[in-house]
Each structure stands twice: as structure tokens, then as C-alpha cells.
C-alpha positions in Angstrom: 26.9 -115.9 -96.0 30.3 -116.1 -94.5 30.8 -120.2 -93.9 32.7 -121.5 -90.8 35.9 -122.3 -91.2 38.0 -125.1 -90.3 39.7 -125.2 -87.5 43.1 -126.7 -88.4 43.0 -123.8 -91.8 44.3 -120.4 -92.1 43.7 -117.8 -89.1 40.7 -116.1 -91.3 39.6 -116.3 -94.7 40.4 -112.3 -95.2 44.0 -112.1 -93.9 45.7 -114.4 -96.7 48.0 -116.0 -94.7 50.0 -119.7 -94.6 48.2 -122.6 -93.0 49.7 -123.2 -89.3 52.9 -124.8 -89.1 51.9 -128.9 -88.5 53.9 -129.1 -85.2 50.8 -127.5 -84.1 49.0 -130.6 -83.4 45.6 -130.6 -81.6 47.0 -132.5 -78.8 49.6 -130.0 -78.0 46.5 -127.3 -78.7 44.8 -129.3 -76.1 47.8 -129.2 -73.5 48.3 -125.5 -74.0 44.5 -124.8 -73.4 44.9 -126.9 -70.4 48.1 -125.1 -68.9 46.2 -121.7 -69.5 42.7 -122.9 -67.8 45.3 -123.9 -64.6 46.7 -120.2 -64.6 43.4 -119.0 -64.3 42.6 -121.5 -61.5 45.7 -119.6 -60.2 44.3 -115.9 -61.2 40.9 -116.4 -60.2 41.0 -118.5 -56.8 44.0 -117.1 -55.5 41.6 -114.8 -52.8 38.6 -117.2 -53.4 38.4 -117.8 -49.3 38.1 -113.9 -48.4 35.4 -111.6 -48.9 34.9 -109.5 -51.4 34.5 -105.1 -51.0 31.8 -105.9 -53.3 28.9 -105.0 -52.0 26.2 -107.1 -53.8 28.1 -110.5 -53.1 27.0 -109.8 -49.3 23.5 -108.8 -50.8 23.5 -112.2 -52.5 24.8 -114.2 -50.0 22.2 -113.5 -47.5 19.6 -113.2 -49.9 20.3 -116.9 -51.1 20.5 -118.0 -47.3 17.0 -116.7 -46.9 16.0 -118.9 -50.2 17.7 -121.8 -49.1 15.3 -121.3 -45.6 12.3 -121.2 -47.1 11.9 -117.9 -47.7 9.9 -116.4 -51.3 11.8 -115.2 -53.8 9.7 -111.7 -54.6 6.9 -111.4 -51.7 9.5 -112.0 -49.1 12.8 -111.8 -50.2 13.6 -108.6 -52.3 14.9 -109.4 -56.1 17.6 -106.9 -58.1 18.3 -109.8 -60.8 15.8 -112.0 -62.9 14.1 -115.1 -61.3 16.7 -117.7 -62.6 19.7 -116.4 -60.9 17.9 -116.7 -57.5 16.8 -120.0 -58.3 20.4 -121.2 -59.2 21.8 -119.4 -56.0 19.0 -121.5 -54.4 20.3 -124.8 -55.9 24.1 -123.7 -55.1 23.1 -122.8 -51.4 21.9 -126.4 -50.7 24.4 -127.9 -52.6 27.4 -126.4 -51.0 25.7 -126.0 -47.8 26.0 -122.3 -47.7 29.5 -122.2 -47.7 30.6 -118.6 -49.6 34.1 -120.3 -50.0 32.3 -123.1 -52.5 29.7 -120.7 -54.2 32.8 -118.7 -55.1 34.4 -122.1 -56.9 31.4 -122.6 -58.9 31.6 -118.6 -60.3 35.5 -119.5 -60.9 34.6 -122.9 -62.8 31.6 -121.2 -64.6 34.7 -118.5 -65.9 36.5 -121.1 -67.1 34.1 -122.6 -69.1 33.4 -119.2 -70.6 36.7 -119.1 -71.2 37.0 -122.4 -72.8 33.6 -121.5 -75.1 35.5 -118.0 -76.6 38.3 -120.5 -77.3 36.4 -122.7 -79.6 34.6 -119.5 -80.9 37.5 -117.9 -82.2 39.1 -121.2 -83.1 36.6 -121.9 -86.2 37.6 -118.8 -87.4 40.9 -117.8 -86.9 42.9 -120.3 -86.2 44.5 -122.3 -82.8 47.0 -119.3 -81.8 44.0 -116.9 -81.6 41.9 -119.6 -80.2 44.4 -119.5 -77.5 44.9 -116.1 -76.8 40.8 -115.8 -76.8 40.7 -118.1 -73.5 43.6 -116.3 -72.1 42.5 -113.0 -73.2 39.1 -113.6 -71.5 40.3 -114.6 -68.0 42.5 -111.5 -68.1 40.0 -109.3 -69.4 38.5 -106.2 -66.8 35.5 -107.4 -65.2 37.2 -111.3 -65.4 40.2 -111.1 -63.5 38.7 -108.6 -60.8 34.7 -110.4 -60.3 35.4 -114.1 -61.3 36.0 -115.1 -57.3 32.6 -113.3 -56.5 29.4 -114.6 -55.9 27.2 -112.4 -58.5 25.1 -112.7 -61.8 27.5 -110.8 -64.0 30.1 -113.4 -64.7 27.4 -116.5 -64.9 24.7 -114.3 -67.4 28.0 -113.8 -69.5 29.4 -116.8 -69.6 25.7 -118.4 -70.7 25.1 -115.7 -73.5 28.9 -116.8 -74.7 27.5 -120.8 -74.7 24.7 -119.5 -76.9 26.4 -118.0 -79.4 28.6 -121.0 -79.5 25.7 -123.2 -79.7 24.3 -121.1 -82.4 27.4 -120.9 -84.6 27.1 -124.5 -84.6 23.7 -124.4 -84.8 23.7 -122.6 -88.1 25.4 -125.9 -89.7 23.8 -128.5 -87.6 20.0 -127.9 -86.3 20.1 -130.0 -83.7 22.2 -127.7 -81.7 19.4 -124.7 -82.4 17.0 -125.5 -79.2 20.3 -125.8 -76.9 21.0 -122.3 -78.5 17.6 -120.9 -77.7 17.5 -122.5 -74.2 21.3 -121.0 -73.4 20.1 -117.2 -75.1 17.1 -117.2 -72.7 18.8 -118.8 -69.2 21.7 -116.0 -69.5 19.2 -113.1 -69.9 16.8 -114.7 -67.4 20.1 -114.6 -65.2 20.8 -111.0 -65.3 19.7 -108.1 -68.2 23.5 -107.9 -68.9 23.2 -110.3 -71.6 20.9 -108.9 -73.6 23.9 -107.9 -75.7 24.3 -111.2 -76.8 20.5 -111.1 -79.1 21.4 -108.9 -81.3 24.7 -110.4 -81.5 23.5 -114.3 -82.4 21.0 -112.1 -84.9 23.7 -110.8 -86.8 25.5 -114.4 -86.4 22.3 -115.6 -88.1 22.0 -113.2 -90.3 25.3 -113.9 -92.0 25.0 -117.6 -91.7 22.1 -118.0 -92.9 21.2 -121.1 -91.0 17.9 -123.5 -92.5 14.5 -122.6 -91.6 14.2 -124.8 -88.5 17.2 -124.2 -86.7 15.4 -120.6 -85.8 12.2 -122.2 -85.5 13.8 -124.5 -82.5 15.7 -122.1 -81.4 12.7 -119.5 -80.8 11.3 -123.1 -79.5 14.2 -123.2 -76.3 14.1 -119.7 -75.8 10.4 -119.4 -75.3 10.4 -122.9 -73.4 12.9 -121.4 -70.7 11.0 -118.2 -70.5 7.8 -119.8 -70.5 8.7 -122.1 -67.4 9.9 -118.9 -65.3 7.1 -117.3 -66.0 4.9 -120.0 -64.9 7.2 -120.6 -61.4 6.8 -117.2 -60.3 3.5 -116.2 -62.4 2.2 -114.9 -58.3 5.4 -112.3 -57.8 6.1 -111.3 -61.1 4.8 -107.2 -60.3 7.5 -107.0 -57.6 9.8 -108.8 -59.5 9.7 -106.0 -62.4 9.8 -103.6 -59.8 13.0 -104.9 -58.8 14.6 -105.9 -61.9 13.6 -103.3 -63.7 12.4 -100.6 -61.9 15.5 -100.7 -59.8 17.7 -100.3 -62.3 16.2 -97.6 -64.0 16.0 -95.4 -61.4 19.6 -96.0 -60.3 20.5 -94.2 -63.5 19.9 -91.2 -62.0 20.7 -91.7 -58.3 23.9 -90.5 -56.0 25.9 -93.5 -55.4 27.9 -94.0 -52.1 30.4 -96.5 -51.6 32.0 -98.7 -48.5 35.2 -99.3 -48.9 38.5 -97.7 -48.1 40.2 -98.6 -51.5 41.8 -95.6 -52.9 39.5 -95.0 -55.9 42.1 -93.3 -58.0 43.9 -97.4 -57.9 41.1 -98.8 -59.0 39.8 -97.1 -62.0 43.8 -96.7 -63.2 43.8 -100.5 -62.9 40.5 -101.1 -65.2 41.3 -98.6 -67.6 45.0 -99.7 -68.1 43.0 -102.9 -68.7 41.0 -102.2 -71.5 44.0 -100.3 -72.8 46.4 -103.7 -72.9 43.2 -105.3 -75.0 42.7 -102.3 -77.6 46.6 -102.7 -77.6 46.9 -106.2 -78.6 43.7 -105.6 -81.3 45.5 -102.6 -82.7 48.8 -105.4 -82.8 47.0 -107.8 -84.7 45.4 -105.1 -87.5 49.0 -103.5 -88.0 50.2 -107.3 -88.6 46.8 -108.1 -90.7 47.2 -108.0 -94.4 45.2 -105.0 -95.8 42.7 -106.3 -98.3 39.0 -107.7 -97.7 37.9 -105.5 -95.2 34.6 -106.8 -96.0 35.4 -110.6 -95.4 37.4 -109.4 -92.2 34.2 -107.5 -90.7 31.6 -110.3 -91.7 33.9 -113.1 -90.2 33.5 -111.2 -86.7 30.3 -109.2 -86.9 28.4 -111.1 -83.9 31.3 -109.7 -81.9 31.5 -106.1 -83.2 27.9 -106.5 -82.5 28.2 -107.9 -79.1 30.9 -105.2 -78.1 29.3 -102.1 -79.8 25.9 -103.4 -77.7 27.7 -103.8 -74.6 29.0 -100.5 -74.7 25.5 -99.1 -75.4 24.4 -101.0 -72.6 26.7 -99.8 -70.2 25.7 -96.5 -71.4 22.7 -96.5 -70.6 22.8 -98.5 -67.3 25.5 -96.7 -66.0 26.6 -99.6 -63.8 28.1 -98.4 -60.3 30.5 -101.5 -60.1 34.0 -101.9 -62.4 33.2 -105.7 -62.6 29.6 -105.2 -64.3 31.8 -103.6 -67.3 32.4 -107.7 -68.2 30.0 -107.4 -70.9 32.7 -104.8 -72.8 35.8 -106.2 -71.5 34.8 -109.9 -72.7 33.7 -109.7 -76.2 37.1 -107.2 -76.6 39.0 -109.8 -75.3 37.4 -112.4 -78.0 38.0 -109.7 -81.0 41.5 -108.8 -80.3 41.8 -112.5 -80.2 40.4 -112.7 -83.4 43.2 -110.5 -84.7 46.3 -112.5 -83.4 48.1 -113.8 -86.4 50.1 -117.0 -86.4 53.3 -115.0 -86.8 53.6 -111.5 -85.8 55.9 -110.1 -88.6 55.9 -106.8 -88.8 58.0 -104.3 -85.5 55.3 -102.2 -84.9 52.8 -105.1 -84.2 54.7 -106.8 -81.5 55.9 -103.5 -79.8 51.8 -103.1 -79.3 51.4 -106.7 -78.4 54.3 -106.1 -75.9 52.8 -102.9 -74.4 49.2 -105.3 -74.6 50.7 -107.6 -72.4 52.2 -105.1 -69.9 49.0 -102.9 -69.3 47.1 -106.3 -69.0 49.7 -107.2 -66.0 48.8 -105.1 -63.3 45.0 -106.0 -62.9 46.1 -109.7 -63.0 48.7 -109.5 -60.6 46.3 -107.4 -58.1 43.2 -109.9 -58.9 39.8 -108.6 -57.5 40.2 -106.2 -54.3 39.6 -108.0 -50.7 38.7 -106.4 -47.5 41.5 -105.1 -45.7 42.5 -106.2 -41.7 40.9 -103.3 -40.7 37.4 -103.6 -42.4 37.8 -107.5 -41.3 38.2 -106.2 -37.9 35.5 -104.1 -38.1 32.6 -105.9 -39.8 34.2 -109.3 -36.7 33.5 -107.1 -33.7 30.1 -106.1 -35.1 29.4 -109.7 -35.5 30.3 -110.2 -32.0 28.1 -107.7 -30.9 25.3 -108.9 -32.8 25.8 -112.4 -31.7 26.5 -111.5 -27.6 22.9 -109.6 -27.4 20.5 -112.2 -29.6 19.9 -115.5 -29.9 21.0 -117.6 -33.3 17.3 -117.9 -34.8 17.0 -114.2 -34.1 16.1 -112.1 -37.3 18.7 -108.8 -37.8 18.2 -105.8 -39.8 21.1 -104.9 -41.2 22.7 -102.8 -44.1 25.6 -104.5 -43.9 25.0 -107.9 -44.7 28.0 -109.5 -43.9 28.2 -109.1 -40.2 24.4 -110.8 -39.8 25.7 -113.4 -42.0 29.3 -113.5 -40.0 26.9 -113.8 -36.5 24.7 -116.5 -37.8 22.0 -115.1 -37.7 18.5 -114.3 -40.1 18.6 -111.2 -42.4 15.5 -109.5 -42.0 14.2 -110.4 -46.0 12.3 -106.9 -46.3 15.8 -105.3 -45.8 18.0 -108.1 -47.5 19.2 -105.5 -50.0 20.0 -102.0 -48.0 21.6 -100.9 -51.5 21.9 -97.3 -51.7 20.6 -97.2 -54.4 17.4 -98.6 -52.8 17.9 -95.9 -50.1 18.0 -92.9 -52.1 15.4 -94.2 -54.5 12.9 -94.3 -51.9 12.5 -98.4 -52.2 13.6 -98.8 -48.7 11.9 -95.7 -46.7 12.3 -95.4 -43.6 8.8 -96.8 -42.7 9.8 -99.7 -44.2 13.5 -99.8 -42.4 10.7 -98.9 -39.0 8.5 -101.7 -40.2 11.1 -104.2 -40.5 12.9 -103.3 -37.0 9.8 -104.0 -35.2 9.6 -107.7 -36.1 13.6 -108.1 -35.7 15.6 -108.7 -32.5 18.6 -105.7 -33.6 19.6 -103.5 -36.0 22.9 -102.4 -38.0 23.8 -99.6 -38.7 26.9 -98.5 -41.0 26.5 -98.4 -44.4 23.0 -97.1 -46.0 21.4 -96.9 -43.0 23.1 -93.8 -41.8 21.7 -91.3 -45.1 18.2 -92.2 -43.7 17.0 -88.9 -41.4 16.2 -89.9 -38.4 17.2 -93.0 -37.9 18.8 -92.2 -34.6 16.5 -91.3 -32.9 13.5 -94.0 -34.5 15.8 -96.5 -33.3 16.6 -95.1 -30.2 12.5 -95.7 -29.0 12.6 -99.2 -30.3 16.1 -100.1 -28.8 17.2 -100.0 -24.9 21.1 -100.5 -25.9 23.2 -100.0 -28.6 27.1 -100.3 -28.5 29.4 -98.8 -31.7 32.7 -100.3 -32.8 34.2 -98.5 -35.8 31.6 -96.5 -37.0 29.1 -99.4 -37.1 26.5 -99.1 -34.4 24.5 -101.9 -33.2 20.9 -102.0 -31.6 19.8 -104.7 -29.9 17.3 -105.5 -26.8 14.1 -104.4 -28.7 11.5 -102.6 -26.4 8.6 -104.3 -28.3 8.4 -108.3 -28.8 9.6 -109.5 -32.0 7.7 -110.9 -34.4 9.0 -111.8 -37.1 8.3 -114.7 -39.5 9.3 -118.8 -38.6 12.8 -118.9 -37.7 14.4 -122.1 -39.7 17.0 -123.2 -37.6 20.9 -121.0 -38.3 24.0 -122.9 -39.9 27.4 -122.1 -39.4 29.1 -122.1 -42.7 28.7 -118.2 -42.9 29.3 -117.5 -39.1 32.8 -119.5 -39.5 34.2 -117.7 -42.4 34.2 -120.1 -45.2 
């Protein structure tokens, strides 16, 4: 049993050092945390009113427009992620009135709190410095700093499962916080599958705190509670659901991925992986500073996250995630161990020349924040818009397979098509019968993404279609030769249409 230890002690039992220095008071703890929080404002709002080149925020964004209209989450409107994200992209929709400018503030506070919960993590066990660096470390982390601003389930499902082992660590001293824990464990995984790292981490946490009987008996109590309750709400849709969640996923293991964007690839992945180098730098900094001696202690006092990391990676593994920003669950429990490792006082050269290097790999992902679409994919993506809204009407349903330009017109997505992934595409999910089904109960069709690997889609569209007109290599079909008839048409809202 490893205890927790206080917060205003030594860094970590194992290292042997000095107690902090007592200028280090918690209110000037407090103002520091605060002044780091405000540069992540800073880092992670800084593009918060542009769109995103990632893909699945436009799934997401239409997909919660269709919610927020009626639509049903799983016979209707197609489902990648678990129930609960849906749900709270439902609640966000109505609350912010659809406005992707505001659902992209509440993914930016959510980080923040993350944040804020790896500082008080790290600060029961090593000390207020590394508490500290934990928060800053975290918003600087690859998959932070570059899908914070985005409207997706990564950052949310992460930020929950890092609220549950919080709870649970204090959980294992007080039981009252053990249902909280539970309840927290289940909403992140419920969210999106990324979390399930975080179970066998809060095990190990368990296991080495040995917490009283009925803190896991009320924690198993709010897990099963939150579980129970999803299950119940969509008990009718839970086959396609699995299809989605799962199924999906599993096959996009082995599927050819495409991608739309005209970011130089080669920048990108340079600017991840120097990432992840500036956090293994700054651990490798705080072990050639650490005090050799009680390896033991030093693994036990951060086994949840060796767990947590060594999971993630597994994870990732296996998934094989298409998207640099789903690597959060790696990049965020590394950011919390190397912040484990920061000593009050780095003594020793070698230490602070890795710290330095840390530091300077770190900069270049934080000064280039997540990527943006460029004028001329803006340009673009507008002119289809303007097609789309010159030849249809505003309740008119579109099927699309790029979201963003229905969204941009004001217009319906067509829900059997919300999600015109590739991977859905090469899978066989979204068939061409189903693309032909779909375009007979809409009023036009996009085509520049997805659309265009489906064979004969040309000439399909073509019968159903007397015009189309192309602008940049998107194509759009409208003035359908059959009479729509698609489902009840809530009436359109702006919010999307005007660019917020």
C-alpha cells in the first residue's frame, strides 16, 4: 500500500529530497496555476472561430444538428462513438444554439479542467513544482495542443477518465468519493472507447491503495448506474449502435485511409513526433536529476500512470487511429508522468540540458496549435455552399460527403449519409445503394471527398440529377428528376450557415 502524500511534503517519498522552500505558498501555487490555465486559453482558442481539416468535427457537427432536430440517434442518425457523447453533443447543440464557435469553447474549458485534475493528481504525490508542470505539460501535450479547439469525443472521454482517477485516488481515503469515481469511469468510456485505458489504470490505483471494502462496492454502484441508464435510453438501437461503435472500428483496422486536406503530411507528423520527443525529454530530465535508490517506491507511487500509458499505447496499437489528435490517450498520461519526475531543484547539468531540449521540441506544436483550413479550401468548401444554397430551398435535405458545405448552406444533412467517412466507404457501410437510396429522398448531392472512390457514381447521379455545376473539384447535383421525400423538415437555423 503506497499512502497519499501530502501535498505541501517532499516531491515523492522515493526521491529523498528537501521539503519545498516555504515561499512556495499555496496562494502563489494558486496564482501560478491560474496564469498557466490563461496561456492555455491563449493556446487552445487562439483558432477556436475557424474550422478545423479534421474531418470528424464536420461529421459531428452535422450529426448533432440532426439530434438537436429531432432526429434518432441509431435508427436515423448513424453513430461512430458511444451513446453519451451524442447525447451531450445534443445538450451542447441546444444550449449554444448550434453555434460550432461555442461547442468549440466547451471542448477548450473541458481541457482545462483536465488539465487542472492532472495538476492535483500529481500534486499529492510529488510536490507543487510537478503539480505545475503536470497542467502545463498536459495542455502542451500532442493530441492537446493540436484537438483541444475541436468539436470531438477524444479530448472530453479523456478528460472524464482523468476526473475518475482523481476521484478514485481520493476515493481510496474517503468513500464518499467512490460512487463519483464509478459514475466518472463509466461517463468517459460511455463517451468514446478511448478511455478504456483508464480501468486498468484506477485497478492498479486500487490495487496499491488498498481502499475499504465499500468504496469499490459504490464505486461498481456508479459505474453500473451510468451504464445501466444508457442502456435503458437506447435499449431499441443498441444493434446499430454496436455496429457502429464497434464494428466500425474494427474493421477500420484493416482499411485504406484517404485523407482531404492539403497540409503537407511530412509537417505534420514531424510536429507530433517532435512532440512526444520534448515529453520523453523532460521525463528522461527528471530521472537523471532523481536520486537512485527505491526504484520500487518510485514505480508504486506512479503505477496507475505507467499503467494508463503502457495501455494507451496498446490501445493505439491495436486501433490504429487514422487521426494525430486521437494519440491524446499516449500523449496525456506522458505528460502527467514526466511531470511526476520534475524535481523541486534541477541540480545536476545533464538534467536541465534535457529539460531545455524538452521545452524546445515541445515549442513548435504549441506555436502552430491545431491545423486550420487554408483560404483556398475555405474558398472552395464557400462556393460549394453557394451552389448548394442557389438550387434548394433551406428545409431541403443534402447528401453530402462533405459535411461542412451542407452545414455552411443551411441546409439538412441527409442522416443515412451523415458520416461519408472513408472508412465507411471502403468498408462497405455506406454502399452505393445506400448513397442511391439516400439521394432519392434528398433535394442534391455533394460530391468531393468519399463520394468520388464509389464506382459509378457519375453516372447513378447523372439519372437522378438534371444539373450539376463543379467548382474546385467538388461537384454539385441538384434539381432531382424524382420528388423528394425525405423525412419532416424541422425548420434550418443560421448559426452554421453564418460561420460561427
Amino acid at each position: 500500500m503506497v499512502p497519499e502524500l501530502a501535498s505541501t511534503g517532499p516531491e515523492m517519498a522515493s526521491n529523498g529530497r528537501k521539503p519545498e522552500r516555504s515561499w512556495f505558498t499555496r496562494r502563489r501555487e494558486l496564482a501560478i496555476l491560474g496564469m498557466v490555465l490563461a496561456a492555455g486559453v491563449v493556446l487552445l482558442g487562439r483558432h477556436i472561430t475557424s474550422w478545423s481539416t479534421d474531418f470528424d468535427e464536420q461529421v459531428y457537427l452535422a450529426s448533432g444538428d440532426l439530434l438537436r432536430h429531432g432526429f434518432k440517434l441509431g435508427n436515423q442518425v448513424f453513430a461512430s462513438q458511444p451513446p453519451l457523447f451524442y447525447s451531450l453533443l445534443r445538450g451542447a447543440e441546444i444550449v449554444t444554439g448550434g453555434s460550432a464557435t461555442l461547442l468549440r469553447v466547451v471542448t477548450v474549458i473541458l481541457t482545462l479542467a483536465g488539465a487542472t485534475a492532472a495538476w492535483a493528481i500529481v500534486r499529492s504525490r510529488a510536490g507543487r513544482p510537478a503539480a505545475l508542470a503536470a497542467a502545463a505539460l498536459v495542455i502542451a501535450a500532442p493530441g492537446v495542443i493540436n484537438g483541444a479547439g475541436v468539436v470531438s469525443a477524444d479530448i472530453p472521454s479523456v478528460t472524464l477518465g482523468t476526473l475518475a482517477l482523481l476521484a478514485t485516488q481520493r476515493a481510496c481515503r474517503l468513500p464518499r468519493w467512490a460512487p463519483l469515481a464509478g459514475a466518472l469511469l463509466a461517463a468517459a468510456v460511455m463517451i468514446k472507447l478511448l478511455a478504456v485505458p483508464f480501468v486498468p489504470a484506477i485497478i492498479a490505483l486500487a490495487w496499491m491503495r488498498r481502499p475499504p471494502r465499500s468504496s469499490i462496492v459504490a464505486f461498481g454502484a456508479g459505474f453500473l448506474a451510468v451504464v445501466a441508464i444508457l442502456g435503458i435510453a437506447y435499449l431499441g438501437v443498441l444493434g446499430p449502435l454496436w455496429q457502429g461503435v464497434i464494428g466500425l472500428h474494427m474493421t477500420a483496422r484493416n482499411v485504406k485511409i484517404g485523407f482531404y486536406s492539403n497540409a503537407p503530411t511530412f509537417q505534420a507528423v514531424a510536429l507530433v513526433v517532435l512532440g512526444y520527443l520534448g515529453l520523453f525529454a523532460i521525463l528522461a530530465a527528471g530521472l537523471a536529476d532523481w536520486q537512485r535508490g527505491g526504484v520500487r517506491a518510485w514505480v508504486s507511487a506512479r503505477l496507475d500512470l505507467l499503467v494508463l500509458l503502457i495501455d494507451g499505447i496498446a490501445f493505439c496499437a491495436l486501433q490504429r487511429p487514422v487521426q494525430a489528435h486521437q494519440l491524446v490517450i499516449i500523449g496525456w498520461p506522458l505528460a502527467m508522468l514526466a511531470a511526476t519526475c520534475v524535481p523541486r531543484r534541477i541540480e545536476r547539468g545533464p538534467a536541465i540540458a534535457l529539460a531545455a531540449v524538452g521545452v524546445a521540441l515541445l515549442t513548435p506544436m504549441a506555436v502552430a496549435g491545431r491545423p486550420v483550413e487554408s483560404k483556398s479550401q475555405r474558398s472552395s468548401l464557400l462556393s460549394a455552399a453557394a451552389l448548394v444554397a442557389a438550387h434548394t430551398k433551406p428545409n431541403d435535405q443534402i447528401v453530402s460527403d462533405l459535411p461542412e458545405v451542407t452545414l455552411l448552406a443551411g441546409r439538412v444533412p441527409a442522416p443515412m449519409t451523415v458520416d461519408p467517412s472513408y472508412v465507411r466507404i471502403e468498408s462497405g457501410q455506406l454502399s452505393a445503394a445506400l448513397i442511391r437510396k439516400a439521394a432519392l429522398q434528398a433535394d442534391a448531392v455533394v460530391v468531393g471527398r468519399s463520394f468520388k472512390l464509389v464506382p459509378g457514381i457519375t453516372p447513378m447521379l447523372s439519372r437522378l440529377f438534371r444539373r450539376h455545376d463543379s467548382v474546385d473539384g467538388v461537384t454539385v447535383w441538384t434539381a432531382p428528376r424524382h420528388a423528394a421525400s425525405s423525412p419532416t423538415r424541422p425548420p434550418r437555423h443560421s448559426a452554421h450557415a453564418a460561420g460561427s
